[in-house]
mmCIF file as gemmi writes it, N, C-alpha and C atoms, coordinates in Angstrom:
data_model
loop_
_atom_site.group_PDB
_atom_site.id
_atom_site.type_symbol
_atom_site.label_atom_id
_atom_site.label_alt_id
_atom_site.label_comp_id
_atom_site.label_asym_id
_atom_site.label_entity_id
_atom_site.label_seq_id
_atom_site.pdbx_PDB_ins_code
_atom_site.Cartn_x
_atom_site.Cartn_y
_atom_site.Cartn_z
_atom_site.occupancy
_atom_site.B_iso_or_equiv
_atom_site.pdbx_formal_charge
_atom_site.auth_seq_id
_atom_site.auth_asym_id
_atom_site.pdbx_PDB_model_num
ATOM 1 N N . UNK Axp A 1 ? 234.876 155.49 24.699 1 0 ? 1 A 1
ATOM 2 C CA . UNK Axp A 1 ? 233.985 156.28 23.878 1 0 ? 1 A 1
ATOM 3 C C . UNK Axp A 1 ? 234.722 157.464 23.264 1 0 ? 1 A 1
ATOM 4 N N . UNK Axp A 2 ? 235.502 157.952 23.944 1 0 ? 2 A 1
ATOM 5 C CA . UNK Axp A 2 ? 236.091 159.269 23.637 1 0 ? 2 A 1
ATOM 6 C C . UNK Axp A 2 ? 237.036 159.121 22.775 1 0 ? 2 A 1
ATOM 7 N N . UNK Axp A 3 ? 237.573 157.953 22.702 1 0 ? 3 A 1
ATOM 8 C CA . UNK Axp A 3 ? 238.82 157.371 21.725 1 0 ? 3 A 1
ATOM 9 C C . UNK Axp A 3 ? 237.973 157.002 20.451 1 0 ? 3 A 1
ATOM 10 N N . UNK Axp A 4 ? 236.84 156.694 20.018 1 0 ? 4 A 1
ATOM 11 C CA . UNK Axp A 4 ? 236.173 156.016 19.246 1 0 ? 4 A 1
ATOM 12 C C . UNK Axp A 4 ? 235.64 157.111 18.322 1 0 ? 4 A 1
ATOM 13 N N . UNK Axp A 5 ? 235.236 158.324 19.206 1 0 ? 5 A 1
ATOM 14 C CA . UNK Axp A 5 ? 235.13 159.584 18.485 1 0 ? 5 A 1
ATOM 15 C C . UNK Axp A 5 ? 236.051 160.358 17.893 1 0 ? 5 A 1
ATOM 16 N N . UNK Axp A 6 ? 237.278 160.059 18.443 1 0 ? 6 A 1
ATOM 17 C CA . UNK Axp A 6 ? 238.47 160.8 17.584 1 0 ? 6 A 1
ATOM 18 C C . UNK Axp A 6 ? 238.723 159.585 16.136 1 0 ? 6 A 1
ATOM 19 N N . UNK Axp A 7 ? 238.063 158.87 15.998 1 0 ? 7 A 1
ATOM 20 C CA . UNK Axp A 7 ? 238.119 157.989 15.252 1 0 ? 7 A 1
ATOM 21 C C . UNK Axp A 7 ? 237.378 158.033 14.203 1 0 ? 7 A 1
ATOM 22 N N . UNK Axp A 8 ? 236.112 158.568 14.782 1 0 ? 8 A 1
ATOM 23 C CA . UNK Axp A 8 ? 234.972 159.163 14.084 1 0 ? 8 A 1
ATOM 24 C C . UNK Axp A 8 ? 235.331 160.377 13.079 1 0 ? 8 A 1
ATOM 25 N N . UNK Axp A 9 ? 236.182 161.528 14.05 1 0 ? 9 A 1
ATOM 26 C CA . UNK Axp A 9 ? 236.625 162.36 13.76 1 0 ? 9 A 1
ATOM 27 C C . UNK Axp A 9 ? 237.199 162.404 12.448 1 0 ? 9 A 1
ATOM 28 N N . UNK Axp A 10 ? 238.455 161.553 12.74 1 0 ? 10 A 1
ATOM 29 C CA . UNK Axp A 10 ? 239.769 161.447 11.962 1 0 ? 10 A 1
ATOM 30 C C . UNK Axp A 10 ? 239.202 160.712 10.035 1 0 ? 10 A 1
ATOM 31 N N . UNK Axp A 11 ? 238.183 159.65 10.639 1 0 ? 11 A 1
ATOM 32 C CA . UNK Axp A 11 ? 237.66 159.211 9.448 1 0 ? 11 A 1
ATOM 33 C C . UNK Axp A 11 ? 236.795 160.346 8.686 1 0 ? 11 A 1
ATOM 34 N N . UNK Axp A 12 ? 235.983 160.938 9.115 1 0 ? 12 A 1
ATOM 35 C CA . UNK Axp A 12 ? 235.332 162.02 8.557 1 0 ? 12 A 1
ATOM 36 C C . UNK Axp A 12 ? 236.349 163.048 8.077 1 0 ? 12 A 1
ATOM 37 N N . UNK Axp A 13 ? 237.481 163.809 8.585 1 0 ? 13 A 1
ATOM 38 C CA . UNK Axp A 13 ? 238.213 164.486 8.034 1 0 ? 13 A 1
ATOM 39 C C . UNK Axp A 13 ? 239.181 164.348 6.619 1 0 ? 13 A 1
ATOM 40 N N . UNK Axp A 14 ? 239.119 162.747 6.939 1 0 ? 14 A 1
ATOM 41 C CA . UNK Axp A 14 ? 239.404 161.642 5.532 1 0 ? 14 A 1
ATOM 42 C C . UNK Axp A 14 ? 238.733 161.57 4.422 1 0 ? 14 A 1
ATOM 43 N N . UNK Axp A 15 ? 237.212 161.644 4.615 1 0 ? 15 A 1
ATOM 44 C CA . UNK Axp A 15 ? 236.715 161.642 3.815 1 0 ? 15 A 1
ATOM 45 C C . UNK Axp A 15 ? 235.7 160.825 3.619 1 0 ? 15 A 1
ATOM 46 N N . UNK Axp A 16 ? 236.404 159.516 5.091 1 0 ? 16 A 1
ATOM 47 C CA . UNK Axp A 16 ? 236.01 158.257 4.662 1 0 ? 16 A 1
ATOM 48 C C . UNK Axp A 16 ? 234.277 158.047 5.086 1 0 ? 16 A 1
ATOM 49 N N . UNK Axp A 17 ? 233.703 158.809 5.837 1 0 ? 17 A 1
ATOM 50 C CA . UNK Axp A 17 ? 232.303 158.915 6.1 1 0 ? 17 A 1
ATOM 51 C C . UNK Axp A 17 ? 232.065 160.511 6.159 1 0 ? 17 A 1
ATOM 52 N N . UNK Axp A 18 ? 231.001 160.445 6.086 1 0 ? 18 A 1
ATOM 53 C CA . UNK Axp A 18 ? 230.087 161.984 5.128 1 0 ? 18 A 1
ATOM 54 C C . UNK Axp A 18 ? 230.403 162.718 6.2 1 0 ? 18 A 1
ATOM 55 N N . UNK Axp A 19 ? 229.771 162.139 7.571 1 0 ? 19 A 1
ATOM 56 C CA . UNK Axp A 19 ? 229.854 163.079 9.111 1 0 ? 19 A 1
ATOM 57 C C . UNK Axp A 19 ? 229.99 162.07 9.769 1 0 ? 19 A 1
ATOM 58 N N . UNK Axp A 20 ? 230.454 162.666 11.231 1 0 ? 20 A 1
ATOM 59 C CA . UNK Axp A 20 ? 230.015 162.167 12.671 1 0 ? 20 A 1
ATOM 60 C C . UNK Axp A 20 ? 228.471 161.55 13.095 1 0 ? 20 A 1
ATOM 61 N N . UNK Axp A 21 ? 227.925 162.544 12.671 1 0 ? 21 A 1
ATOM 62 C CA . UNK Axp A 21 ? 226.31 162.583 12.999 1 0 ? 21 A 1
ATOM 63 C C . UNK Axp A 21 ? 225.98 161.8 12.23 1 0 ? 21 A 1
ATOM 64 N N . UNK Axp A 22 ? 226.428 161.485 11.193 1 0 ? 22 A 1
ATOM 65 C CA . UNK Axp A 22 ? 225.467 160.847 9.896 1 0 ? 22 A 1
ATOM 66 C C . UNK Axp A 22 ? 225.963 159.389 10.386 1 0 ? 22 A 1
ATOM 67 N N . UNK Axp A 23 ? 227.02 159.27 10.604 1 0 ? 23 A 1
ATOM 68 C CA . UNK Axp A 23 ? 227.621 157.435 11.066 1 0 ? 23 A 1
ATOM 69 C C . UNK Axp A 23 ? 227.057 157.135 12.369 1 0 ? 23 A 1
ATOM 70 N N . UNK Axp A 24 ? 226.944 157.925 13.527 1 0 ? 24 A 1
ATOM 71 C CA . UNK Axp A 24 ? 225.899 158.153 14.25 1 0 ? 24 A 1
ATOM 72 C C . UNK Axp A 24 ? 224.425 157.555 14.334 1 0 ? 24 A 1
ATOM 73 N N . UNK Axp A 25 ? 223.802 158.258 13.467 1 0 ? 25 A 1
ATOM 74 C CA . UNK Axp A 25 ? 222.379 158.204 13.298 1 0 ? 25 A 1
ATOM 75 C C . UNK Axp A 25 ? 222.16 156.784 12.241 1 0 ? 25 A 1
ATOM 76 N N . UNK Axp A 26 ? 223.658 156.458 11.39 1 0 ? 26 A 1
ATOM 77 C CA . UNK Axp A 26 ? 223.223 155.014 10.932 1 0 ? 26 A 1
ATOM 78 C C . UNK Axp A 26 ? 223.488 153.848 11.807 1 0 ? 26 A 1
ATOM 79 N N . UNK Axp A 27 ? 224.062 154.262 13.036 1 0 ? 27 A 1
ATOM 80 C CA . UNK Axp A 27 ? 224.701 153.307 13.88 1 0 ? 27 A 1
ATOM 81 C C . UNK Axp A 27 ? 223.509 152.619 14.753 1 0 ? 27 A 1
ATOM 82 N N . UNK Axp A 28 ? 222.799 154.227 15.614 1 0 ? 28 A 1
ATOM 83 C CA . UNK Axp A 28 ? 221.197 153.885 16.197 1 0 ? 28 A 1
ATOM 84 C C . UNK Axp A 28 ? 220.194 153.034 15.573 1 0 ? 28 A 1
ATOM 85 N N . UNK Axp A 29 ? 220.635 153.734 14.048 1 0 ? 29 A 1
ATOM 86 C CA . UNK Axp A 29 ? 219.096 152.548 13.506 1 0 ? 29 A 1
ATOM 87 C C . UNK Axp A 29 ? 219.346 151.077 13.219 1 0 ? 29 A 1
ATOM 88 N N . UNK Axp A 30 ? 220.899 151.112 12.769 1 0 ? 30 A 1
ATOM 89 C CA . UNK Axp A 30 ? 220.876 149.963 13.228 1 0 ? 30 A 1
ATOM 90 C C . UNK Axp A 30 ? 220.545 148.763 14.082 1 0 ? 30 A 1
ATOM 91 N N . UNK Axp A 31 ? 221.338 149.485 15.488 1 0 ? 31 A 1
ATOM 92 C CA . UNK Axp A 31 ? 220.774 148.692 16.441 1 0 ? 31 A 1
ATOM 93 C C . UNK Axp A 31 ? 219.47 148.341 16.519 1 0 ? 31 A 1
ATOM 94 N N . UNK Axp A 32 ? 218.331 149.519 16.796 1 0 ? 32 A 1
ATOM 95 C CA . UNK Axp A 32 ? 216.954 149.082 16.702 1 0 ? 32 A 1
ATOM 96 C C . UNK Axp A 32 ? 216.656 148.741 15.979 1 0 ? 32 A 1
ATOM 97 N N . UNK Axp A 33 ? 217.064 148.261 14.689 1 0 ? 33 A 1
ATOM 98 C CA . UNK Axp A 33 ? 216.539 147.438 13.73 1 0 ? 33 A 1
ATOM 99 C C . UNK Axp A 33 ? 217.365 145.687 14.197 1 0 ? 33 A 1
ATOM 100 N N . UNK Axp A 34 ? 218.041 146.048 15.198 1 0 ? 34 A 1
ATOM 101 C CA . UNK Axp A 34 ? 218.6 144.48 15.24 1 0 ? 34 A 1
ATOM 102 C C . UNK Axp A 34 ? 218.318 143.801 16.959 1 0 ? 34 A 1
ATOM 103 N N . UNK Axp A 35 ? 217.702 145.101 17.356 1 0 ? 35 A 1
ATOM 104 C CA . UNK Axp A 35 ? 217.478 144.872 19.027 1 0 ? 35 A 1
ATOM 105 C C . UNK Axp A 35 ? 215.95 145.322 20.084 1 0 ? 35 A 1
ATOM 106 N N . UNK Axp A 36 ? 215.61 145.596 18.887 1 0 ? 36 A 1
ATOM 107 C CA . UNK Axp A 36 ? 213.785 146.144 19.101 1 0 ? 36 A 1
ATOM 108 C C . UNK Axp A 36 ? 212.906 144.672 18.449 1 0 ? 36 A 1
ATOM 109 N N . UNK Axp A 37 ? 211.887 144.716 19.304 1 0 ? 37 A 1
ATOM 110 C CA . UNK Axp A 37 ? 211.351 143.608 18.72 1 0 ? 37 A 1
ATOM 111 C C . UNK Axp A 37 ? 209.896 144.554 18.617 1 0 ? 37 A 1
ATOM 112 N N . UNK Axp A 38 ? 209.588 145.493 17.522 1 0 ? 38 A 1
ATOM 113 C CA . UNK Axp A 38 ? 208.556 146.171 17.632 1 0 ? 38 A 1
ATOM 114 C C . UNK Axp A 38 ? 207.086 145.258 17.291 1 0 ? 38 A 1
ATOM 115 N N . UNK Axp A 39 ? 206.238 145.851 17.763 1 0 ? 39 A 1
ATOM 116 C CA . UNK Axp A 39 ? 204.735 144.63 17.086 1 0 ? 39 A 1
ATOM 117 C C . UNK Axp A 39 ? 203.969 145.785 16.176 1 0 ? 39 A 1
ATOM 118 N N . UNK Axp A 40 ? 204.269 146.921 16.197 1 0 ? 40 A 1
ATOM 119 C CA . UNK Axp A 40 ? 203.701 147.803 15.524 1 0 ? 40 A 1
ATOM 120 C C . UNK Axp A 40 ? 204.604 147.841 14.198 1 0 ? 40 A 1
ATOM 121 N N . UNK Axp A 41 ? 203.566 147.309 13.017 1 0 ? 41 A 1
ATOM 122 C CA . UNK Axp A 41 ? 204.31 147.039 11.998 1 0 ? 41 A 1
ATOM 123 C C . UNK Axp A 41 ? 204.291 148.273 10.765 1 0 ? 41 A 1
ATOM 124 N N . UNK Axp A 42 ? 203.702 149.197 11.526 1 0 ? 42 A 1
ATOM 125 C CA . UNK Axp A 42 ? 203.388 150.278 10.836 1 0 ? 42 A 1
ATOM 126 C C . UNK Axp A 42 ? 204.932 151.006 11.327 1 0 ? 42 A 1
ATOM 127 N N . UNK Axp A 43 ? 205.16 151.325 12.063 1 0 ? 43 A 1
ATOM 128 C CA . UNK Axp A 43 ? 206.505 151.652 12.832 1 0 ? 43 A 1
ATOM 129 C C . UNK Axp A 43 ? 207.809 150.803 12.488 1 0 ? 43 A 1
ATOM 130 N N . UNK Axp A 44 ? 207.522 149.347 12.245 1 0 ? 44 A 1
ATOM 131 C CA . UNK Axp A 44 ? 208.574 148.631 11.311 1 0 ? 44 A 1
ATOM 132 C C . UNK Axp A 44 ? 209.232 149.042 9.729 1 0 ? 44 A 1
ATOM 133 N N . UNK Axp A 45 ? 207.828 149.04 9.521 1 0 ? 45 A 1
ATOM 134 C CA . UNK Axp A 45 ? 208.068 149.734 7.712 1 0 ? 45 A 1
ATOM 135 C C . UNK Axp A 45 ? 208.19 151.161 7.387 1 0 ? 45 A 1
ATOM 136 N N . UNK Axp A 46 ? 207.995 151.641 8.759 1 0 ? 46 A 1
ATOM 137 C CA . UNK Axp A 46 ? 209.023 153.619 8.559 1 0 ? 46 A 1
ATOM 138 C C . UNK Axp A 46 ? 210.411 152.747 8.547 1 0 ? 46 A 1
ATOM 139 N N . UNK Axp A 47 ? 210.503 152.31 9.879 1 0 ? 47 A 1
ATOM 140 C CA . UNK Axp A 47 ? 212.137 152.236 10.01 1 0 ? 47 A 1
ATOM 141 C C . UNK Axp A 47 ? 213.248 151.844 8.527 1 0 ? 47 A 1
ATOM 142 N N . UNK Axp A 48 ? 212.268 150.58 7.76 1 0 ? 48 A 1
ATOM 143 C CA . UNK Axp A 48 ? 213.132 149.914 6.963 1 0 ? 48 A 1
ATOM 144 C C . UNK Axp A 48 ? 213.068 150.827 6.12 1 0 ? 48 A 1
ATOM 145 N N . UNK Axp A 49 ? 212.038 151.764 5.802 1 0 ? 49 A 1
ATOM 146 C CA . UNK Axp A 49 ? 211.626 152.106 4.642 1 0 ? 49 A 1
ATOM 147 C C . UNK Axp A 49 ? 212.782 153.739 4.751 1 0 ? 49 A 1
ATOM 148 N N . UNK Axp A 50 ? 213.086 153.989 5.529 1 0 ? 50 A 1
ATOM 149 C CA . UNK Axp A 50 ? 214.358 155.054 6.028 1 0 ? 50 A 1
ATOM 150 C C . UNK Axp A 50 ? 215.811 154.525 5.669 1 0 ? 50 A 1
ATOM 151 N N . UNK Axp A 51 ? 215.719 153.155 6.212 1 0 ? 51 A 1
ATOM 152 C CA . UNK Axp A 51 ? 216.951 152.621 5.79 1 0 ? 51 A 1
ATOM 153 C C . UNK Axp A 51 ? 217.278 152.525 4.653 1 0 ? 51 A 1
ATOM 154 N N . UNK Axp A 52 ? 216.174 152.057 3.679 1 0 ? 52 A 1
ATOM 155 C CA . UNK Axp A 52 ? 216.334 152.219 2.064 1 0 ? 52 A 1
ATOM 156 C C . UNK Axp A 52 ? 216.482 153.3 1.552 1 0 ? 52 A 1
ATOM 157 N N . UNK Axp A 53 ? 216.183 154.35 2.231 1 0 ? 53 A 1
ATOM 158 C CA . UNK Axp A 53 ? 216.803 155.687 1.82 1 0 ? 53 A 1
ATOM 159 C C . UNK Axp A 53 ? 217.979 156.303 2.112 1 0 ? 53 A 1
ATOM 160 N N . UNK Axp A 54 ? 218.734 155.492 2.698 1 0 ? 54 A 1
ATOM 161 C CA . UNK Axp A 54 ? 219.809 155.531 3.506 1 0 ? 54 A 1
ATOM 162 C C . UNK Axp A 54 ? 220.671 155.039 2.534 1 0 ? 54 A 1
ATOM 163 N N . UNK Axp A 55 ? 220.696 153.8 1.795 1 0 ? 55 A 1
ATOM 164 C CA . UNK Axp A 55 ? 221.513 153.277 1.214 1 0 ? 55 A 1
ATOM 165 C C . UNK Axp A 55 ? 222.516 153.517 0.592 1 0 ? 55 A 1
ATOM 166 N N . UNK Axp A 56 ? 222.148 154.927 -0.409 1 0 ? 56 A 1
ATOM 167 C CA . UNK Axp A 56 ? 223.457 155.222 -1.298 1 0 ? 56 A 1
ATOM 168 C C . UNK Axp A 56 ? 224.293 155.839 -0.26 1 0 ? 56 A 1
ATOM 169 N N . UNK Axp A 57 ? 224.192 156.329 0.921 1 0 ? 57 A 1
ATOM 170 C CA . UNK Axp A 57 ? 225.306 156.638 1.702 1 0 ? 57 A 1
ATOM 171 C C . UNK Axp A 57 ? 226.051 155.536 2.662 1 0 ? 57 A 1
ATOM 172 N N . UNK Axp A 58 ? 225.179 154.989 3.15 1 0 ? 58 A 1
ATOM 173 C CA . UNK Axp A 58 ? 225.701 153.598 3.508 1 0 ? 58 A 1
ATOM 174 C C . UNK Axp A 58 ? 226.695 152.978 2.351 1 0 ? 58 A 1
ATOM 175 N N . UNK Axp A 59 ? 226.777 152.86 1.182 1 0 ? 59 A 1
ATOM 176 C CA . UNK Axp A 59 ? 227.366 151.897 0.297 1 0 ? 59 A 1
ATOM 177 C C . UNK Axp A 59 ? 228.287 153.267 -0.21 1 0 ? 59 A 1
ATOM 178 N N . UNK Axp A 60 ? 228.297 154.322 -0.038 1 0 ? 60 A 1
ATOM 179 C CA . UNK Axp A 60 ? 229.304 155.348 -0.199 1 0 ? 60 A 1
ATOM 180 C C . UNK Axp A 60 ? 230.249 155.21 0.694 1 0 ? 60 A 1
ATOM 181 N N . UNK Axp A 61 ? 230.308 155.248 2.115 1 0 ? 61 A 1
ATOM 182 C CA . UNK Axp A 61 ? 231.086 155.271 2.936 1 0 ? 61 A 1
ATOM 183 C C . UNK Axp A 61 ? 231.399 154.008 3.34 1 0 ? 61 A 1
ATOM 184 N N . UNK Axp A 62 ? 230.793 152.801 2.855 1 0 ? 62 A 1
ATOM 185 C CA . UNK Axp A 62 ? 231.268 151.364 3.085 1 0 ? 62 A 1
ATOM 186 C C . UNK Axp A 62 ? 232.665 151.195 1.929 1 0 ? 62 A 1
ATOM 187 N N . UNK Axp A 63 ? 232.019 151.604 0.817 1 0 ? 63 A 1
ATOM 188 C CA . UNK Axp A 63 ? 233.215 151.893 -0.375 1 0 ? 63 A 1
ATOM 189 C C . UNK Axp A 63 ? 234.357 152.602 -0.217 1 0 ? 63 A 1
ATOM 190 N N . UNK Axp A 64 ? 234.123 153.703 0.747 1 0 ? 64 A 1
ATOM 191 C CA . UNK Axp A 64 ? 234.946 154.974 1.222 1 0 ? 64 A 1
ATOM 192 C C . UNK Axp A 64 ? 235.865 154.431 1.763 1 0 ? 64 A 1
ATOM 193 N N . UNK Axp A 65 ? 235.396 153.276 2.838 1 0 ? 65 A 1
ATOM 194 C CA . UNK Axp A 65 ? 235.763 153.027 3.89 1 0 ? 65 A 1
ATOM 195 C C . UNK Axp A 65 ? 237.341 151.661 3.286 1 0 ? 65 A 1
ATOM 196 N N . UNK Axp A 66 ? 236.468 150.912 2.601 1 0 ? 66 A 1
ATOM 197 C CA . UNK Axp A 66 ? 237.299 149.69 2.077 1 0 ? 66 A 1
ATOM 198 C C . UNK Axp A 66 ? 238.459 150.502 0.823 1 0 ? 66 A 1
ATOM 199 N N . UNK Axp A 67 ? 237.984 151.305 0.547 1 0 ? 67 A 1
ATOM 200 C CA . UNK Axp A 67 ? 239.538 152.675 -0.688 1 0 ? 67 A 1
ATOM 201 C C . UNK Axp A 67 ? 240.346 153.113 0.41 1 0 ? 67 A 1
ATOM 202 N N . UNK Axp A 68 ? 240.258 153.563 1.353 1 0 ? 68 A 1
ATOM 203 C CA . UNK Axp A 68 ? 240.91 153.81 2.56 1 0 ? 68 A 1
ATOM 204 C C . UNK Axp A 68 ? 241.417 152.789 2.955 1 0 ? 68 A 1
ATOM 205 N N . UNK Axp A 69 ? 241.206 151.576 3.319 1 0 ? 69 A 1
ATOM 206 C CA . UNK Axp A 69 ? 241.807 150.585 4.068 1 0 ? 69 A 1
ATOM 207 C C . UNK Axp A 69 ? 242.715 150.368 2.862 1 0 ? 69 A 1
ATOM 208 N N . UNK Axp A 70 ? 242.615 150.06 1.644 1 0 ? 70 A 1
ATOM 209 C CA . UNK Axp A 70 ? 243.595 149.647 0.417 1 0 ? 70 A 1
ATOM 210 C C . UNK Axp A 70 ? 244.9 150.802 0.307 1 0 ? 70 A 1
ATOM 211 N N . UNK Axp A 71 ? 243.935 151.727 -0.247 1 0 ? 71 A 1
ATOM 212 C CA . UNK Axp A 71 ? 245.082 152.401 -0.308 1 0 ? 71 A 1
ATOM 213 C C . UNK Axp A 71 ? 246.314 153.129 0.754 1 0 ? 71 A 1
ATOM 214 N N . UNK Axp A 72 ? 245.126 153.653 1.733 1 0 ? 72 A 1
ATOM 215 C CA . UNK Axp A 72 ? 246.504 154.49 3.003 1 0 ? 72 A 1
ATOM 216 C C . UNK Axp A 72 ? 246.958 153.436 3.751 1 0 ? 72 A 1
ATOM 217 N N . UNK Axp A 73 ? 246.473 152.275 4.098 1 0 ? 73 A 1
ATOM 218 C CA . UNK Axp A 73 ? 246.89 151.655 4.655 1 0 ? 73 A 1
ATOM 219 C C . UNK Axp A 73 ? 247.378 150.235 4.619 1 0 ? 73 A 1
ATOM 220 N N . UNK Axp A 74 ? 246.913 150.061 3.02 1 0 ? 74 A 1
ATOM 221 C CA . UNK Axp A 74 ? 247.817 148.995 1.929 1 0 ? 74 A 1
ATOM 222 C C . UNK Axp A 74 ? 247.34 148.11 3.336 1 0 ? 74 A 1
ATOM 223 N N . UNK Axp A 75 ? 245.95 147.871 3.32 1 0 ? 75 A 1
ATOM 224 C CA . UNK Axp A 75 ? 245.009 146.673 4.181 1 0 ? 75 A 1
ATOM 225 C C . UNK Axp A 75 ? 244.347 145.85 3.276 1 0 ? 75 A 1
ATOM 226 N N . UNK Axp A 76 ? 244.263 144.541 2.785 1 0 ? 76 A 1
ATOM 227 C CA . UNK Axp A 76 ? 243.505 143.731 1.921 1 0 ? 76 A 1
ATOM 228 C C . UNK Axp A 76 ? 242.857 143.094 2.961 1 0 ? 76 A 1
ATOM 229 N N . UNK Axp A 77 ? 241.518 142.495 2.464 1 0 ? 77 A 1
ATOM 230 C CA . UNK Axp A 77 ? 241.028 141.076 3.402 1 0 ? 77 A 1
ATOM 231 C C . UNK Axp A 77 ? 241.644 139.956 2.708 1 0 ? 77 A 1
ATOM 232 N N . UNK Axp A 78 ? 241.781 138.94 3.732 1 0 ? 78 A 1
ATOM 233 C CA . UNK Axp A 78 ? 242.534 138.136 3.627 1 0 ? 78 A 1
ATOM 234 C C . UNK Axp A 78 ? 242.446 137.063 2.446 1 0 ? 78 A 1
ATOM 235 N N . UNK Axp A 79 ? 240.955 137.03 2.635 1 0 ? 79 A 1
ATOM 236 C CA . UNK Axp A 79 ? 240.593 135.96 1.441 1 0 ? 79 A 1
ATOM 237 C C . UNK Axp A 79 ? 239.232 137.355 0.288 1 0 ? 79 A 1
ATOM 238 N N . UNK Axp A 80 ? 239 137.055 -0.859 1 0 ? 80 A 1
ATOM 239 C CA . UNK Axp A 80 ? 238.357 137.915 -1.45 1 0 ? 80 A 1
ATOM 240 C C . UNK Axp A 80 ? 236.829 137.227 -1.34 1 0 ? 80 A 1
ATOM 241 N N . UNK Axp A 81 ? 236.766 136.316 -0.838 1 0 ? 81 A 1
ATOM 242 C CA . UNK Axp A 81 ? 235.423 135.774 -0.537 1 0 ? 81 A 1
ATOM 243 C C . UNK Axp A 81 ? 234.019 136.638 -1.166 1 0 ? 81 A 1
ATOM 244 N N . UNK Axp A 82 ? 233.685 137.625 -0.634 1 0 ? 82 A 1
ATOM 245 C CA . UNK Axp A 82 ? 232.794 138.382 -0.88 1 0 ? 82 A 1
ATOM 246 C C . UNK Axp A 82 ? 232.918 139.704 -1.33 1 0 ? 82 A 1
ATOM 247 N N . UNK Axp A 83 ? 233.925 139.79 -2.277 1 0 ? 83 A 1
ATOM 248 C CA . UNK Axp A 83 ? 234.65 140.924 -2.756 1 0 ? 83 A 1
ATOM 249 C C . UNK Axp A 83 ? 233.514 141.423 -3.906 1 0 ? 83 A 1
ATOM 250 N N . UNK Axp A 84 ? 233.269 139.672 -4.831 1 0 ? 84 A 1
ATOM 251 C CA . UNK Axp A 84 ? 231.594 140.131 -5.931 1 0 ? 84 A 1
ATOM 252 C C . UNK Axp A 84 ? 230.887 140.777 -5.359 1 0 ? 84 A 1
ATOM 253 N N . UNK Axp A 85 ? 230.402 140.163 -3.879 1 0 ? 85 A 1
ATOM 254 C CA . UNK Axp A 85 ? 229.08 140.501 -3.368 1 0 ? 85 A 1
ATOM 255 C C . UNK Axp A 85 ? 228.823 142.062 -3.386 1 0 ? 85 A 1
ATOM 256 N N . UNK Axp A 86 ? 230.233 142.306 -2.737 1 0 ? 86 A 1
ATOM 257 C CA . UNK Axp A 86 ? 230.424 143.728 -2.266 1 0 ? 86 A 1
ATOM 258 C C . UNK Axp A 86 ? 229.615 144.682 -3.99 1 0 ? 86 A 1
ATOM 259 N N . UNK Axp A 87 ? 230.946 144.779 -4.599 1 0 ? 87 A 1
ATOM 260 C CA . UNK Axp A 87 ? 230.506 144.929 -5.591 1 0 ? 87 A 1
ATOM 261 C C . UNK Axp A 87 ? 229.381 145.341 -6.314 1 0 ? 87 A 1
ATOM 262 N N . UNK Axp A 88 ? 229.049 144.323 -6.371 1 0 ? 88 A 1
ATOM 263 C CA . UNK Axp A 88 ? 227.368 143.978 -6.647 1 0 ? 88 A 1
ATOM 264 C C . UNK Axp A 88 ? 226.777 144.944 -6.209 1 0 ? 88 A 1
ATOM 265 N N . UNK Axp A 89 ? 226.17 144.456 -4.728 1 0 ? 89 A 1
ATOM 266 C CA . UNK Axp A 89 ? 225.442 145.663 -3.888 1 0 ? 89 A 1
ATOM 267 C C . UNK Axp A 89 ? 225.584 146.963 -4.461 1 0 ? 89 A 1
ATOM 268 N N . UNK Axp A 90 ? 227.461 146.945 -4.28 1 0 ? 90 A 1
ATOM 269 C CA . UNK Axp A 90 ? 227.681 148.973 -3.675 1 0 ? 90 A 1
ATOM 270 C C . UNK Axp A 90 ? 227.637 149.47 -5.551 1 0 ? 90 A 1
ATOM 271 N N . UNK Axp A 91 ? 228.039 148.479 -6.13 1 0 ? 91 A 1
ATOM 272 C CA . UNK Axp A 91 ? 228.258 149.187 -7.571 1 0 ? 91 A 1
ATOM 273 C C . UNK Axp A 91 ? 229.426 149.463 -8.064 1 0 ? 91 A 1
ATOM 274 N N . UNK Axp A 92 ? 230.423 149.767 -6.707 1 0 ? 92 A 1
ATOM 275 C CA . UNK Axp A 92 ? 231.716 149.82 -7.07 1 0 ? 92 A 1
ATOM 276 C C . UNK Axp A 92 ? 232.646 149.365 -6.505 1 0 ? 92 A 1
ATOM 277 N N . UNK Axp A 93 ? 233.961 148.678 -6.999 1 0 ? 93 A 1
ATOM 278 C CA . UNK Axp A 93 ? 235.073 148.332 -6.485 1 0 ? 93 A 1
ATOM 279 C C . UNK Axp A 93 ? 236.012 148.702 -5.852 1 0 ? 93 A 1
């Protein structure tokens, strides 16, 4: 854990995510959006409906994240498979 946060750290000082807290708090909702099986569907459609507000930072620091892997660390994926998709979604290359 403690290694994962200097990681946290180091990427945020990069640039490559907004905060700690903010990669954090998208990390939690994640999960409960992938490990809660809620029946209260009123409580479903806050959650998603947060996440959609979430997005342009999510697809900021996903973008952040993949300019960083290219450039400092001259990292490609192997095949470009879903390189459009990306794209698409985030808006930018």
């Amino acid at each position: 854990m403690d290694s994962f946060l200097k990681v946290l750290s180091f990427y945020e000082k990069c640039g490559v995510i907004a905060s700690m807290e903010a990669w954090q708090l998208y990390r939690t909702a994640r999960n409960l959006a992938a490990h809660e099986y809620e029946t209260n569907y009123a409580a479903i459609a806050e959650h998603f409906n947060i996440l959609h507000e979430w997005l342009p930072a999510l697809y900021r620091d996903a973008t952040n994240f993949v300019r960083y892997c290219r450039q400092t660390l001259g990292i490609e994926p192997e095949t470009r498979d879903y390189e459009a998709d990306f794209i698409t979604i985030t808006g930018k290359d």
